[in-house]
Each structure stands twice: as structure tokens, then as C-alpha cells.
Backbone as CSV, one residue per row, in Angstrom:
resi,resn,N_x,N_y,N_z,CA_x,CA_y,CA_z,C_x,C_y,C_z
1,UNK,227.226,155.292,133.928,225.902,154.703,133.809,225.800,154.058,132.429
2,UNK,225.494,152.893,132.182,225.164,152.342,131.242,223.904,152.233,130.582
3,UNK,223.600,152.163,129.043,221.895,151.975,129.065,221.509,151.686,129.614
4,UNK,221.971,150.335,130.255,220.741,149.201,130.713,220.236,149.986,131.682
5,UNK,220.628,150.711,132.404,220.017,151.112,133.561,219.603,152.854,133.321
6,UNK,219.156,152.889,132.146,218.387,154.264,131.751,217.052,153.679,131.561
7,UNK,216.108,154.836,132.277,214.785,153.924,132.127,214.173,154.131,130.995
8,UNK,213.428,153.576,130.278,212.648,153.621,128.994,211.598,154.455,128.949
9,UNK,211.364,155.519,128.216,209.999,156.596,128.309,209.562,156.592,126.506
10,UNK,208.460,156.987,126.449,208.018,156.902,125.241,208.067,158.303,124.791
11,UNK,207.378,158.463,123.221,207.336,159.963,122.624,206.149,160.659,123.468
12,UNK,205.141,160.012,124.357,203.868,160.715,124.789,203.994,160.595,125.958
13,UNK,205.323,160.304,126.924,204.677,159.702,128.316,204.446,161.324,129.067
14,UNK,204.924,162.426,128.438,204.315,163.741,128.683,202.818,163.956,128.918
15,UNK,202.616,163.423,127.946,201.253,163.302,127.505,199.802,163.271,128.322
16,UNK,200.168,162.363,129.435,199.172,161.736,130.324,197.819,162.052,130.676
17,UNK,198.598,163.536,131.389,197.488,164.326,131.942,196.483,164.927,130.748
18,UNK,196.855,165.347,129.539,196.181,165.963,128.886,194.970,164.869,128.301
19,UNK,195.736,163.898,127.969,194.517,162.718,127.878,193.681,162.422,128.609
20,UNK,193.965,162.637,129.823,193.119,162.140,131.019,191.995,162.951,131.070
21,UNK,192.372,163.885,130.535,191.150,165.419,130.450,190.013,165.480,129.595
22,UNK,190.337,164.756,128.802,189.239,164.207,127.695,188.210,163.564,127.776
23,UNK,187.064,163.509,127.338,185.624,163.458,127.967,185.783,161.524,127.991
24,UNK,184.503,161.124,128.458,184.915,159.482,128.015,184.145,159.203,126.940
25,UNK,183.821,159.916,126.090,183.090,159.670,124.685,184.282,159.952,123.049
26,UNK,185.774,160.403,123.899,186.758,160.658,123.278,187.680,160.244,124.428
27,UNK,188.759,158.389,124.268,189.521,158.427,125.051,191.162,158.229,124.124
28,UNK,192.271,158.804,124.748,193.279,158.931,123.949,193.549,158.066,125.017
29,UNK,194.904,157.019,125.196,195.465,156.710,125.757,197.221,155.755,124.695
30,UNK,198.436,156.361,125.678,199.581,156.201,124.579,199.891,154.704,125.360
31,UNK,200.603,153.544,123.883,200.917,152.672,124.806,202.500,152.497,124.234
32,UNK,203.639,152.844,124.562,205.057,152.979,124.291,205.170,151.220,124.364
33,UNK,206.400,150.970,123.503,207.440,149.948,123.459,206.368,148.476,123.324
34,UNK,205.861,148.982,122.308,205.068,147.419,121.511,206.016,146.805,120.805
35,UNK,206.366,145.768,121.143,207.282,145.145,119.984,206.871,145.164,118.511
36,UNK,207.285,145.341,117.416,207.009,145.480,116.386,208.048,144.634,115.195
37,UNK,207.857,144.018,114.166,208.502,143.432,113.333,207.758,143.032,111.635
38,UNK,208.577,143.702,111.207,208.498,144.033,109.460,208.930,142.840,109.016
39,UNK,207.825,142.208,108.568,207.846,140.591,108.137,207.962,140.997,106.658
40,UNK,208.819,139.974,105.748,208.622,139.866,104.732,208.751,138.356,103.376
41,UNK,207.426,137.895,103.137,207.991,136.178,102.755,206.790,136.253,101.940
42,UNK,207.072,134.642,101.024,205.919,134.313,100.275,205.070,134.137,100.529
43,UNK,203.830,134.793,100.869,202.617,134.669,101.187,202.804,132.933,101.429
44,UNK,202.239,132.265,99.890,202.185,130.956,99.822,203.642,129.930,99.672
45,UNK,204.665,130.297,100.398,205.476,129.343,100.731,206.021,128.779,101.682
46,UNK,206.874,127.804,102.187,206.691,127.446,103.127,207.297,128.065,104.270
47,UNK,207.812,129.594,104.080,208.460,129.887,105.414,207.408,131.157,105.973
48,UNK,205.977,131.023,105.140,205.126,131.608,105.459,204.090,130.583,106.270
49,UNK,204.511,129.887,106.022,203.392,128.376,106.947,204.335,128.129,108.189
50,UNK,206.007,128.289,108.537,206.559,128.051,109.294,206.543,129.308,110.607
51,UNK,206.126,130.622,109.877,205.729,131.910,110.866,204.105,131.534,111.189
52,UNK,204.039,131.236,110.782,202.195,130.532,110.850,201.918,130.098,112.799
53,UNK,203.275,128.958,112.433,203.222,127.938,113.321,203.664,128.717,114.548
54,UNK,204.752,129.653,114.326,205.645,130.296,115.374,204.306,131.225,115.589
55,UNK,203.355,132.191,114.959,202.616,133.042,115.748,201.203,132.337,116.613
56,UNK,201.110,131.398,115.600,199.670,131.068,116.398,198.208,131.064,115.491
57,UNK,198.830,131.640,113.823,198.007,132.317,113.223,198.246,132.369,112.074
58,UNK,197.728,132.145,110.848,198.085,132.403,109.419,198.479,133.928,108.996
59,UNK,199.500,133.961,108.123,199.209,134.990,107.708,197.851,136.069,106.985
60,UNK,197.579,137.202,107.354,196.344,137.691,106.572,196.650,137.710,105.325
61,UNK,195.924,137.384,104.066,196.617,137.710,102.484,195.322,138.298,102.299
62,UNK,194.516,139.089,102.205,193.350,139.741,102.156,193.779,141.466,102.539
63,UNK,194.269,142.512,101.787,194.725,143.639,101.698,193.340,144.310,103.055
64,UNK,194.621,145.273,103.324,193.639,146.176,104.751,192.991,145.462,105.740
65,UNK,193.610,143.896,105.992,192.909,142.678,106.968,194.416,142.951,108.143
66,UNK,193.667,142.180,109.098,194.838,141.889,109.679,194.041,141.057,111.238
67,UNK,194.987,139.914,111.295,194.481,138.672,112.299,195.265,138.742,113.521
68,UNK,194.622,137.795,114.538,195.404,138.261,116.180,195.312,136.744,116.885
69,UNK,195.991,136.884,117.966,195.650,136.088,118.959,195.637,136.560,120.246
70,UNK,195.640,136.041,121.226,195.922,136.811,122.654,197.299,137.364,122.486
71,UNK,198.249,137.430,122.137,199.776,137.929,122.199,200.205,138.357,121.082
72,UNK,199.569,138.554,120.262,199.993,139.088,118.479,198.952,139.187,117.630
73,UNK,199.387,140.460,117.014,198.529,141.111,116.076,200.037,141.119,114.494
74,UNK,198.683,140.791,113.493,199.871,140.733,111.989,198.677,141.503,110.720
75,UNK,199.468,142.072,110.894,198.598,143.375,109.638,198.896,143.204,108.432
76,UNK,198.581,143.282,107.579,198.674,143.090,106.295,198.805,144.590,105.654
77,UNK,200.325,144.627,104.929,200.711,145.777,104.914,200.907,145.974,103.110
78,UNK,201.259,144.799,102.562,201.453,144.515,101.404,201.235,143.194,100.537
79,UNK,201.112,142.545,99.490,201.020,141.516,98.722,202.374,140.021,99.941
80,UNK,203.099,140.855,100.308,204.246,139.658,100.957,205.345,140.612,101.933
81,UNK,204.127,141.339,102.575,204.474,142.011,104.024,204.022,142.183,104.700
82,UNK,204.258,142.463,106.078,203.331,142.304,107.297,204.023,142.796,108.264
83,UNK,203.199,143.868,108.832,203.875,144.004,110.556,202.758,143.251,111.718
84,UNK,204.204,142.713,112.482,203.649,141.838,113.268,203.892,142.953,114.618
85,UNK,203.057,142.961,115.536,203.106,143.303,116.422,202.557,142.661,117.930
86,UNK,203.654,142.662,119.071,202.774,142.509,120.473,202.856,143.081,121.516
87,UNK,202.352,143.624,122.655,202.639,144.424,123.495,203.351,143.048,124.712
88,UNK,203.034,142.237,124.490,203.541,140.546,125.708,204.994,139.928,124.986
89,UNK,205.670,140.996,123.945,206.530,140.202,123.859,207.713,140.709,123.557
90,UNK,209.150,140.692,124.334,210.155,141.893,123.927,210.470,141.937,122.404
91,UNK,210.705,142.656,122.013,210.889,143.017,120.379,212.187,142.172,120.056
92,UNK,213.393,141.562,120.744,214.372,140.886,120.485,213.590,139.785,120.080
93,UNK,212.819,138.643,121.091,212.451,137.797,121.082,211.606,137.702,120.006
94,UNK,210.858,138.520,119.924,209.805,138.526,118.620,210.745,138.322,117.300
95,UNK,211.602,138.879,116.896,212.089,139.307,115.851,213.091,137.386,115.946
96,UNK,213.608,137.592,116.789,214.469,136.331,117.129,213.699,135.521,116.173
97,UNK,212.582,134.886,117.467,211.331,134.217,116.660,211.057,133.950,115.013
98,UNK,211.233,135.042,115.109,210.537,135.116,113.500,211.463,134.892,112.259
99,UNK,212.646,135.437,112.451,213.666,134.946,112.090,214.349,133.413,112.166
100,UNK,214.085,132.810,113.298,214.152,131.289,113.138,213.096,131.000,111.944
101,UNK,212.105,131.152,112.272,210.834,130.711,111.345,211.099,131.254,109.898
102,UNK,211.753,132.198,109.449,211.402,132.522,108.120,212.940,131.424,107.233
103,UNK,213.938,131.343,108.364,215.052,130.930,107.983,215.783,130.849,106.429
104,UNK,215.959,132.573,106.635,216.384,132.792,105.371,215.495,133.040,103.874
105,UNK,214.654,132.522,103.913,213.569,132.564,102.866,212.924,133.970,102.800
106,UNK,213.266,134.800,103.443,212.882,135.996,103.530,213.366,137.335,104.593
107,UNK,212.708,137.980,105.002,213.532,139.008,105.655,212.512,139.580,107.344
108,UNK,212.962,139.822,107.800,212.674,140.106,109.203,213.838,141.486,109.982
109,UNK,212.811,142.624,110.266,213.096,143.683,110.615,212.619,144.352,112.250
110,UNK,213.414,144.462,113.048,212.491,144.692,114.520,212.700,146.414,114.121
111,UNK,211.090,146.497,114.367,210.677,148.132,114.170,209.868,148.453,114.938
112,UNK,210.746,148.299,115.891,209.786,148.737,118.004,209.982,150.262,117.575
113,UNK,211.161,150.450,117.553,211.519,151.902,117.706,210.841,152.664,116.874
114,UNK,210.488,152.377,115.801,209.838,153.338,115.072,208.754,153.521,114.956
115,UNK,207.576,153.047,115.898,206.838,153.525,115.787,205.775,153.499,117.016
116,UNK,205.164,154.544,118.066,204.471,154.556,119.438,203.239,153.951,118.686
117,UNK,202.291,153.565,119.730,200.781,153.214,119.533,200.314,153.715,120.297
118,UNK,198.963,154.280,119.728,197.754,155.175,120.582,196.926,154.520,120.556
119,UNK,195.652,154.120,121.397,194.533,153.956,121.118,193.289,155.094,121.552
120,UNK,192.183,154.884,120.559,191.217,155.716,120.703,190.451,154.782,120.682
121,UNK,189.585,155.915,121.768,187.632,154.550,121.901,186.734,155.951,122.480
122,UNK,185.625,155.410,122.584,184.779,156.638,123.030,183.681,156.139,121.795
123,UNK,182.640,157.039,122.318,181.162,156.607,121.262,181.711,158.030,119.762
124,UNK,182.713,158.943,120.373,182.528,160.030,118.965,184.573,159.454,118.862
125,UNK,185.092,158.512,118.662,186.010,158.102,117.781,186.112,158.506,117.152
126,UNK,185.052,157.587,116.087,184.984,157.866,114.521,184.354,159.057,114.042
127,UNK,184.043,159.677,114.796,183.772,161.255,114.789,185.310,162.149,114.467
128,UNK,186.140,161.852,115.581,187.536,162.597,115.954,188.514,161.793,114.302
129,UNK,188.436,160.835,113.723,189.074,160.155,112.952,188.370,160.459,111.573
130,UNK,187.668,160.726,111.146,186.527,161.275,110.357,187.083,162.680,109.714
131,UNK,187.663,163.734,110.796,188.137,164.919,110.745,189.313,165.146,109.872
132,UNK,190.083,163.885,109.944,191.047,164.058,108.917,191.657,163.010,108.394
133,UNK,190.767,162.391,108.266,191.155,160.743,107.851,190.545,160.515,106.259
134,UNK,190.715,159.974,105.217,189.922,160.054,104.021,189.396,158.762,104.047
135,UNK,189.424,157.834,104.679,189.056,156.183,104.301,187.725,156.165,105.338
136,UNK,186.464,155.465,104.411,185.139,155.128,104.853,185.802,154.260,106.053
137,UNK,185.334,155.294,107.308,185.171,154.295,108.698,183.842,153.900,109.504
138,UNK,182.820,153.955,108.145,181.529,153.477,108.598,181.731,152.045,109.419
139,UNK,181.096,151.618,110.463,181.454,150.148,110.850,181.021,149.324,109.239
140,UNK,180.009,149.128,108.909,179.938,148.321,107.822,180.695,147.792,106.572
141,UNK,182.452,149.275,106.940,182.808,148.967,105.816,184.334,148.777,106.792
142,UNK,184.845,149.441,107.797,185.745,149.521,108.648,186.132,148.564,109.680
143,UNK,185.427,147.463,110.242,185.240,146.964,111.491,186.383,145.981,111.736
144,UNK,186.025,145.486,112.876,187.342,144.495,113.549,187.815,143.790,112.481
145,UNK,189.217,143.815,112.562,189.622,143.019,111.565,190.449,143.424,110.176
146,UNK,190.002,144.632,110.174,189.894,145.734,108.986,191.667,146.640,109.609
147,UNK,192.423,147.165,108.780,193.802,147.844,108.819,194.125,148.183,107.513
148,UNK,194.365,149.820,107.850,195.032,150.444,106.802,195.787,151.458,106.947
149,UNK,196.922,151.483,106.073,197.685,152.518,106.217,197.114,153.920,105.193
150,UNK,196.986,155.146,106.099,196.291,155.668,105.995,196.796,157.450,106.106
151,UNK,196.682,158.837,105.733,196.851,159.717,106.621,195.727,160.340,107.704
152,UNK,196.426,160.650,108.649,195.472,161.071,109.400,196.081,162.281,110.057
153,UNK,195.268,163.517,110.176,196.239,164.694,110.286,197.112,165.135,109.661
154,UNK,197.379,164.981,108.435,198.268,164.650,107.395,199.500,163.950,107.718
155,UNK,199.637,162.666,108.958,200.518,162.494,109.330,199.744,160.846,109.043
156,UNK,201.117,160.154,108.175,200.861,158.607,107.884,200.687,157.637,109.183
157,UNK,199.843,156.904,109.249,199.751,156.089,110.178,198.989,154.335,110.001
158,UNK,199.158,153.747,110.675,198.541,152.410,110.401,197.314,152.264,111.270
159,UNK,196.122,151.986,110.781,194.135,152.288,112.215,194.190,151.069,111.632
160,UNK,193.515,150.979,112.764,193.111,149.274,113.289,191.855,149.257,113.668
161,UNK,190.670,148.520,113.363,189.999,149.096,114.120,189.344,147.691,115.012
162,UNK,189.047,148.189,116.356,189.515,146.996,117.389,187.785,146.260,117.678
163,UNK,187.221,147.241,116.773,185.211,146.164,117.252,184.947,146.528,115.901
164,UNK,183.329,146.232,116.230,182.339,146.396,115.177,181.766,147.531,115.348
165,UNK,181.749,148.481,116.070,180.890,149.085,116.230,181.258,150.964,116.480
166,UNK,182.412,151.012,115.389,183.543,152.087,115.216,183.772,152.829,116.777
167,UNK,184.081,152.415,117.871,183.890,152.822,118.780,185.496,153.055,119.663
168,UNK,186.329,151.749,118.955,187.761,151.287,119.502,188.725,151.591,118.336
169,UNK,189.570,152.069,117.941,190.828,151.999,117.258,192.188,151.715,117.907
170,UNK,193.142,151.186,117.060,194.634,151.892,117.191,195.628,152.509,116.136
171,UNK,195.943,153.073,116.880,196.474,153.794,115.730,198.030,154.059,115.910
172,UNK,198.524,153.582,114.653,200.026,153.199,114.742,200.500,154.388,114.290
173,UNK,201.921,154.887,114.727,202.174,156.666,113.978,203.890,155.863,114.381
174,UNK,204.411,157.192,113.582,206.127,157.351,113.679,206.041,158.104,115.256
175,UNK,207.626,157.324,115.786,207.707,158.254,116.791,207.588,159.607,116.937
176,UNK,208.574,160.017,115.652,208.617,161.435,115.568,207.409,162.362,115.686
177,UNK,206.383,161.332,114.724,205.525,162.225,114.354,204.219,161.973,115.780
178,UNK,204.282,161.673,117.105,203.423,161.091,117.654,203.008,162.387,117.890
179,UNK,204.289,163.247,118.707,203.753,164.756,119.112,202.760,165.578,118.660
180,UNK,203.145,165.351,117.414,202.485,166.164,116.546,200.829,165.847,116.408
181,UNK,200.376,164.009,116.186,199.255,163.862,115.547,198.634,163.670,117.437
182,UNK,199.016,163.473,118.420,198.558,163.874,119.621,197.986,165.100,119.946
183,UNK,198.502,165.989,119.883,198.012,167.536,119.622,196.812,167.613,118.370
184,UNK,196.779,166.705,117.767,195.999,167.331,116.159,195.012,166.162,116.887
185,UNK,194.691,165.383,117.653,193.740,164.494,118.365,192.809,164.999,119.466
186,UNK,193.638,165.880,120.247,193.119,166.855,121.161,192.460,167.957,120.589
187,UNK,192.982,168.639,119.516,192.302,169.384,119.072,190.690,169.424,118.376
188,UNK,190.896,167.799,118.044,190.193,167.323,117.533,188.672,167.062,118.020
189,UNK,189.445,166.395,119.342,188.411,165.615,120.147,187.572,167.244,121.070
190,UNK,187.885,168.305,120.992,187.532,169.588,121.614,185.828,169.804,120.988
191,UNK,185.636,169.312,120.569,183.996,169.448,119.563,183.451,168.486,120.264
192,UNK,183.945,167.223,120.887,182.876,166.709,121.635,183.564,166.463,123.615
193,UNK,183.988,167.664,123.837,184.132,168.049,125.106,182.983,169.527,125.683
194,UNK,181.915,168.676,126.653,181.132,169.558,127.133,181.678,170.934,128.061
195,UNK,181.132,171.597,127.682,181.093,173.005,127.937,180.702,173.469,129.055
């Protein structure tokens, strides 16, 4: 048997049922094998205007921002780094992509593997994220648009937060560590599961 024909499972696809159990004012749901890619170029040069063209989208240069289109999300991770991410696009191709576009002027890393995505939504979210998160996720100061790398559960992760109205997140984690901050989410979310 060769890879190709091993099927692909994520760090949570265990997971399912226990999420499913969760009230709808706290929703966990895991989404495995987002393409992911560790951009790195001059903000203001030109192989940062040439990934521009290839995503659809400027780079964000505004720290804890991060911009989208229908097929890609690019976070702003540092002064002249960025993870780009899409769930519509295989991580070869992405990285491919991006690598034509930076052509040499900089560096390009596919980092599917390292890391699952969760999302949380529900009206007590920012309730469950609140618990062990240290960064103001008031909407006024948190909202769409807004990304930071952050701990949460004492486990590092990248929140996103997907409205205005602290209600939607995602939340980027290490594979390794998905197990772990999944369990510390459930536990979490147990304060606003009726009785």
C-alpha cells in the first residue's frame, strides 16, 4: 500500500461526537488539512506586490490584522511575515503559487501539517476564550479582521476573530497540541451547558 492511498484524518477527527454535545451557545467544530503557508518578503517591495496579485489581496502591514477573500485568509504574523491560509486550496498549489510570486526575493514555507483549525461560535465564545486567554476580546477592541498570536490554555495559538460581534472565532493550534487545548475547550465550555 502506498500513501497515496492512506486516507487523510486529522488530530480531532475523534473528536466529533463530543463536540456535537455542546450546547449551541458554545460550538466547537475541527476543520483538518487547511492549506497553510509561512510567507516571508518585504512588506514594501516588489515581490510583496507580486503575492498581492497571486492572492487577490494586499498584504496586511497593520500588526494583529489580517485580510481575506473568498479562498484566502493572510494574517499578519510579523513586521515581513505572514501565514497565508485556505481551506479551497491544496497546500502544494498554494505554496507552488506563492513561490512563483515571491521568486526568490524571499522565502515560502508550506505549514499544512503543522497546524489543525478549530472554530468556535456560540453567543458565550468569548466567554469560553476569556477563561484562559489574556488579550482584550471585547468586540470593540477584537473584531473581524483583528489576529493574534496568543496563549490560550497555556497552549500557543493564532484567534481570528471571524465578526463583530465576538460571537465567531478560529483558532489556529499545533497539531500536537490540538488534543490537548480540545479537552481544555470542553472543559471550558461546561459552565455554559444547561443542567
Amino acid at each position: 500500500m502506498t500513501a497515496d492511498l492512506l486516507a487523510r484524518s486529522g488530530p480531532l477527527q475523534s473528536w466529533t461526537d463530543r463536540f456535537a454535545a455542546l450546547p449551541d451557545t458554545v460550538q466547537v467544530v475541527a476543520t483538518p488539512h487547511v492549506a497553510m503557508a509561512d510567507l516571508r518578503v518585504d512588506p514594501a517591495g516588489p515581490a510583496a506586490a507580486d503575492v498581492a496579485g497571486f492572492l487577490g489581496v494586499d498584504l496586511p502591514t497593520a500588526p494583529s490584522t489580517y485580510v481575506e477573500t473568498d479562498s484566502v485568509r493572510v494574517i499578519w504574523l510579523g513586521p515581513d511575515e505572514w501565514l497565508v491560509t485556505s481551506p479551497f486550496r491544496a497546500p502544494r498549489a498554494l505554496e507552488a503559487g506563492l513561490r512563483d510570486a515571491v521568486a526568490g526575493r524571499g522565502a515560502v514555507v508550506d505549514v499544512s501539517g503543522q497546524r489543525t483549525t478549530l472554530g468556535l461560535a456560540g453567543a458565550n465564545a468569548r466567554d469560553v476564550l476569556s477563561g484562559g486567554c489574556a488579550i482584550d476580546l471585547h468586540p470593540a477592541v477584537f473584531r473581524r479582521g483583528a489576529a493574534a498570536q496568543t496563549l490560550l490554555g497555556l497552549t500557543g495559538v493564532v484567534l481570528v476573530a471571524l465578526d463583530d460581534t465576538a460571537t465567531s472565532y478560529e483558532i489556529l493550534v499545533r497539531s500536537s497540541f490540538a488534543p490537548y487545548l480540545a479537552s481544555w475547550l470542553l472543559d471550558a465550555a461546561t459552565e455554559h451547558t444547561p443542567t
